[in-house]
C-alpha positions in Angstrom: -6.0 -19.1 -9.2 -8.0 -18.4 -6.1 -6.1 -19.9 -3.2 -8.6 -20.8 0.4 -7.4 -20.4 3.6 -8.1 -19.6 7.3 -6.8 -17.4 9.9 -6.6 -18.0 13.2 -5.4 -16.9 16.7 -5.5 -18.0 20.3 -9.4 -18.5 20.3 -9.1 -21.6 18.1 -6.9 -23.1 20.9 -4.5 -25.5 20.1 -4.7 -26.7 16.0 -3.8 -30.1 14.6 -1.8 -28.1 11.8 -1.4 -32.3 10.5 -4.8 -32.4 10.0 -5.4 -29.0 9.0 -3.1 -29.0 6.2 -5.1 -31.6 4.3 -7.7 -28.7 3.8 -6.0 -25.3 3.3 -3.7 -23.3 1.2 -2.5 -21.1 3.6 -3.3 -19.4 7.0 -2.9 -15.5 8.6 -1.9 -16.1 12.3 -2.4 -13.8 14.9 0.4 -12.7 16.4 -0.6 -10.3 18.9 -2.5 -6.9 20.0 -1.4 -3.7 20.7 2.2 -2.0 21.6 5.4 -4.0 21.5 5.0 -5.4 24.9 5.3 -9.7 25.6 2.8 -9.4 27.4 0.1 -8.9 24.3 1.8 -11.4 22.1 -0.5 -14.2 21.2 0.8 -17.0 23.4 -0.6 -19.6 20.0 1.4 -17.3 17.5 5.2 -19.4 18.1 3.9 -22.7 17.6 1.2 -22.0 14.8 4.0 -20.4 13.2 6.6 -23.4 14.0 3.9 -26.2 12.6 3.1 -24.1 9.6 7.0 -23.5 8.8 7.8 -27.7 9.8 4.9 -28.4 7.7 5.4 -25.6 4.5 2.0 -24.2 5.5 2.3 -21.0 3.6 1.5 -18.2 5.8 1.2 -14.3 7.1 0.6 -13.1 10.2 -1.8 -9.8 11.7 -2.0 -7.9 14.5 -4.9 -6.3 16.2 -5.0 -2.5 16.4 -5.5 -0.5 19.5 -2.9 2.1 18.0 -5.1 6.0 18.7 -1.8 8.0 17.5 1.2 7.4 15.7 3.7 6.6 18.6 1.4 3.7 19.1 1.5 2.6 15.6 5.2 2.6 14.9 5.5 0.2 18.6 2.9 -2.0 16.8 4.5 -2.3 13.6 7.9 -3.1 15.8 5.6 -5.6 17.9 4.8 -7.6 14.8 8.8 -7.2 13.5 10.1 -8.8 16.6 7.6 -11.8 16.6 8.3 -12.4 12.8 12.0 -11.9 12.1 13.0 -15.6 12.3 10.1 -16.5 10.4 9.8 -17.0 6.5 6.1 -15.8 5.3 4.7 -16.7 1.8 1.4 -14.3 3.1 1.4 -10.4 3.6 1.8 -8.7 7.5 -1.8 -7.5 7.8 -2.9 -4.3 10.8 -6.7 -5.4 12.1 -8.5 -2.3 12.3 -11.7 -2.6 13.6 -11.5 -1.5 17.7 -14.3 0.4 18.9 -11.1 3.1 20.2 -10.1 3.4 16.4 -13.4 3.8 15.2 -13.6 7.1 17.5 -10.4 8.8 15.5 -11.2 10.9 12.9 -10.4 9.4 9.3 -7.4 12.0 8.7 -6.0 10.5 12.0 -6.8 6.5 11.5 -4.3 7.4 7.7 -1.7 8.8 9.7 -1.5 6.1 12.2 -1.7 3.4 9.3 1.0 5.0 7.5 3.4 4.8 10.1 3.3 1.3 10.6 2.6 0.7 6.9 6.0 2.6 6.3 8.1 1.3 8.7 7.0 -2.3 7.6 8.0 -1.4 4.3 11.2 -0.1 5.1 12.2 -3.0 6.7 11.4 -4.8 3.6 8.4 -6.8 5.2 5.0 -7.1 3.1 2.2 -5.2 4.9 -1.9 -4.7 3.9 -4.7 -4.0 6.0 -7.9 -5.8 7.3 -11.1 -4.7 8.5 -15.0 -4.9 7.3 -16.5 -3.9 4.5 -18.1 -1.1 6.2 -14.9 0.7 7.6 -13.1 -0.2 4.1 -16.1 2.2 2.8 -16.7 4.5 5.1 -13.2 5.0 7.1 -10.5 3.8 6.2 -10.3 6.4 2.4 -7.6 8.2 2.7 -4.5 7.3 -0.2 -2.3 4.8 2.0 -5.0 2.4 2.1 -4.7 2.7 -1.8 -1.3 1.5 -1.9 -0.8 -1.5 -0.1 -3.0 -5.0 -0.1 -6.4 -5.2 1.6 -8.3 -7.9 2.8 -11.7 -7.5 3.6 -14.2 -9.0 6.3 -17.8 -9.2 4.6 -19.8 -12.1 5.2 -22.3 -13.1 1.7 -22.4 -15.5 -0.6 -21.1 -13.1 -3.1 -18.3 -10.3 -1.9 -19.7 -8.1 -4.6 -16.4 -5.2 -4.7 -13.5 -4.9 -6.3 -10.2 -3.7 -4.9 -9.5 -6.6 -2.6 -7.0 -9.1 -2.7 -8.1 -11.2 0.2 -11.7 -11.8 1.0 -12.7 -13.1 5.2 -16.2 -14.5 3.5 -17.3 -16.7 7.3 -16.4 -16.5 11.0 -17.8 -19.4 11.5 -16.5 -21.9 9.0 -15.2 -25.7 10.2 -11.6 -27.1 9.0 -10.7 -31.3 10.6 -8.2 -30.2 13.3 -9.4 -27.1 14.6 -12.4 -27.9 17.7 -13.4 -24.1 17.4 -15.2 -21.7 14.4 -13.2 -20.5 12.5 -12.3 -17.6 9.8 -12.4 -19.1 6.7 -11.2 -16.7 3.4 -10.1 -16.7 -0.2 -7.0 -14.9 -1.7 -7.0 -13.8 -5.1 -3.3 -12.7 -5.6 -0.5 -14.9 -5.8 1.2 -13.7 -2.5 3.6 -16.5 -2.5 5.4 -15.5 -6.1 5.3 -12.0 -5.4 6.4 -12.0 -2.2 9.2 -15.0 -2.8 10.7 -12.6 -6.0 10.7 -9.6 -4.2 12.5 -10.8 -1.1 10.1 -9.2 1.1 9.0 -11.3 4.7 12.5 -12.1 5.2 12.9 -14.2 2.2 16.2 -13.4 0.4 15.7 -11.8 -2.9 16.1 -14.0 -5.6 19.6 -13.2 -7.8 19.4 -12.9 -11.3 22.2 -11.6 -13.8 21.9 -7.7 -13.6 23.2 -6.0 -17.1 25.8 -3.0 -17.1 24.4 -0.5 -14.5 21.9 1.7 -16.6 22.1 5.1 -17.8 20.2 7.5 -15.2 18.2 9.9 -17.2 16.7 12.0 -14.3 17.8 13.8 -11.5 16.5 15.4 -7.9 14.2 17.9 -8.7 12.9 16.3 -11.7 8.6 15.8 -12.0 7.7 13.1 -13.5 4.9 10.7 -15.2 4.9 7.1 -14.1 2.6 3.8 -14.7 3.5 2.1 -11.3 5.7 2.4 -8.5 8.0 0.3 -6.1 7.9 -0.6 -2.5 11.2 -0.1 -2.0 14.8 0.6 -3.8 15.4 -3.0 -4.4 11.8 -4.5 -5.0 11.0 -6.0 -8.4 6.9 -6.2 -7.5 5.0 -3.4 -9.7 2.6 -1.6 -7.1 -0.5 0.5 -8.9 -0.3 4.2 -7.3 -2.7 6.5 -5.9 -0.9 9.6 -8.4 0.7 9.2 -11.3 3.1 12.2 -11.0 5.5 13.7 -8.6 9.1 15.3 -7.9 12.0 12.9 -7.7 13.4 13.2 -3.9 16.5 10.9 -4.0 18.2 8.8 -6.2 20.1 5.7 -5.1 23.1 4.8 -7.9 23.3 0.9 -9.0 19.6 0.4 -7.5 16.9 -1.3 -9.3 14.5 1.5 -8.4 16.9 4.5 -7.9 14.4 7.6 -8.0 12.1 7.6 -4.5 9.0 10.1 -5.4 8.1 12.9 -2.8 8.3 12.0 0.8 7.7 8.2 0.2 4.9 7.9 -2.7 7.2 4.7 -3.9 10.4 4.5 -6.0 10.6 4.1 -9.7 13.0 3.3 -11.9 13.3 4.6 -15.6 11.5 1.7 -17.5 8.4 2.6 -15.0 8.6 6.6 -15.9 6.6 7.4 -18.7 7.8 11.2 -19.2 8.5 14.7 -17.1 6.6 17.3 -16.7 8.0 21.0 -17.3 6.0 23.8 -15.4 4.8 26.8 -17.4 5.6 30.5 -15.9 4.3 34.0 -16.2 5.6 36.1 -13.1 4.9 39.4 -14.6 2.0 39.1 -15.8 -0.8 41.4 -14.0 -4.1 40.7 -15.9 -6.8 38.5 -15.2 -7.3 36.4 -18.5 -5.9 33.2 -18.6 -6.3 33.5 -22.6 -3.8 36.5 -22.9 -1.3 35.4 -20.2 -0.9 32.0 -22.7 -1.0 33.7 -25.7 1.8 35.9 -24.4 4.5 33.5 -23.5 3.5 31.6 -27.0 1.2 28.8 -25.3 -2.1 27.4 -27.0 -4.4 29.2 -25.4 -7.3 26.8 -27.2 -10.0 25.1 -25.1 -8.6 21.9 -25.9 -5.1 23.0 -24.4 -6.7 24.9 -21.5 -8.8 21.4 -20.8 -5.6 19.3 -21.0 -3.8 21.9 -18.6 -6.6 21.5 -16.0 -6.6 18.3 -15.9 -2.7 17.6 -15.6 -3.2 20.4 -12.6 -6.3 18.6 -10.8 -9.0 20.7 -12.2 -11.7 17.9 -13.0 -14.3 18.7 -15.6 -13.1 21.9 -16.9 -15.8 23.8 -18.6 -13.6 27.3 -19.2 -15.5 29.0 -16.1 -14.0 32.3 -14.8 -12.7 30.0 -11.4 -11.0 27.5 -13.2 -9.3 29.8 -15.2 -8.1 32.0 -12.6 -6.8 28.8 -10.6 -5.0 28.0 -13.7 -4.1 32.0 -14.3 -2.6 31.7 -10.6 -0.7 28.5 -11.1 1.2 30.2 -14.3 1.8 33.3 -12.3 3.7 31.4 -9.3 5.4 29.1 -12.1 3.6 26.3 -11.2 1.4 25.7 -14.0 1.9 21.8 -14.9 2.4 21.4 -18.7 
């Protein structure tokens, strides 16, 4: 069910939330800009947040980026934690990224900065996403991380006309009884509140169900595997849609829901989520140049079929049995690396 809301900041000064209420299902409220300093709080955020929590206003909060390098972004996803921890949000923590000083970084640069304060979010079991325009969601802001977590998107139409977003920013100059200022106007299309409520995230406790006898833990460190969907976090019970479907089990946490965390932070899964592992095929001594023989010697199907399926469970897209591929593939088996 599509949900409408509004979000809002110091420039819509002081809101009748009373009034406001009558006409919304939730709000986003700024809560400041920049680096963890008081000074670039929004001095709106504490009493927007107050009246929507007296009131049961659901809500979420953003921040507006200035972050050039990843120092920056880890003081402004601790800015955002310090304004929020007393604070009970139905609504995701969102990073604004649309400054004229971001727009300058390279793409490579703006992912690295995002994933630090996407990360540390997430690790202190807070709900982030990211908002900025259709434009920069197209053109910049690419790179896997944006992949993983929510996004809410600025594009102003009568029809939004994408896919891939949960939250949608369709005015900037809409009208709501209580607020004497324009104001954002957008509709979600994910149930935040349920997700969010169930997987104790935004410093609601997570809800306690009867756990059965601790589960038998099939894989170990060092294990690749195959997987349908991953976890935010050890504990959290919300599926997340990943941006690979395969990679090497780092760590395993005993009695967790998700025990197996996935290369240097891809997400956790646990074994219901892991669909199978994937065993690597080796030929160190082998000195020719035909990816045909160097199967057919360790007992492999060396079939175009097989060869196709082996390209694609390495990254080779649309494998056509050229001499390239197969000597990518050829030097995969040789360094025991070829994915089977």
């Amino acid at each position: 069910m599509v949900k409408e809301g509004i979000d809002v900041s110091y420039y819509q000064g002081e809101i009748n939330w009373e009034l406001v209420k009558e006409h919304i299902d939730f709000a986003i409220l700024r809560c400041g800009y920049g680096q963890d300093v008081p000074g670039q709080d929004d001095p709106t955020f504490k009493r927007n947040a107050d009246e929507c929590t007296r009131l049961g206003i659901p809500f979420g909060v953003y921040l507006y980026s200035y972050a050039t390098d990843e120092r920056a972004a880890l003081s402004e996803a601790r800015h955002i934690m310090r304004l929020v921890k007393d604070y009970k949000m139905e609504y995701p923590v969102y990073l604004d990224l649309e400054d004229p000083s971001i727009a300058r970084l390279t793409n490579d640069q703006i992912e690295r900065n995002a994933r630090v304060w996407a990360d540390e979010l997430a690790r202190n079991n807070y709900f982030p996403g990211f908002y900025a325009s259709y434009y920069w969601w197209t053109t910049k802001l690419t790179g896997p991380t944006f992949k993983r977590y929510t996004r809410w998107v600025a594009r102003y139409a009568e029809e939004l006309g994408a896919e891939g977003f949960d939250m949608w920013q369709y005015t900037d100059n809409g009208f709501v009884e209580g607020i004497n200022a324009p104001v954002d106007r957008n509709y979600a299309f994910r149930d935040f509140p349920t997700e969010i409520r169930k997987g104790g995230y935004n410093n609601f406790n997570t809800e306690t169900t009867p756990e059965p006898e601790t589960p038998q833990r099939n894989y170990q460190i060092g294990d690749h595997v195959t997987f349908d969907y991953v976890f935010i976090s050890s504990q959290s019970s919300v599926p997340l849609v990943p941006y690979m479907n395969h990679g090497t089990i780092t760590r395993v946490v005993q009695d967790a829901r998700n025990p197996y965390l996935i290369g240097n932070g891809l997400g956790w899964v646990n074994d219901a989520s892991i669909t199978g592992t994937l065993r690597y095929l080796s030929h160190p001594t082998y000195r020719g140049d035909s990816l045909v023989d160097a199967l057919d010697q360790i007992g492999v199907d060396s079939s175009f079929a097989s060869r196709k399926e082996l390209a694609i469970k390495n990254g080779i897209e649309n494998y056509t049995g050229s001499a390239r591929q197969n000597l990518e593939l050829l030097r995969l088996l040789q360094e025991g690396r070829l994915k089977s």
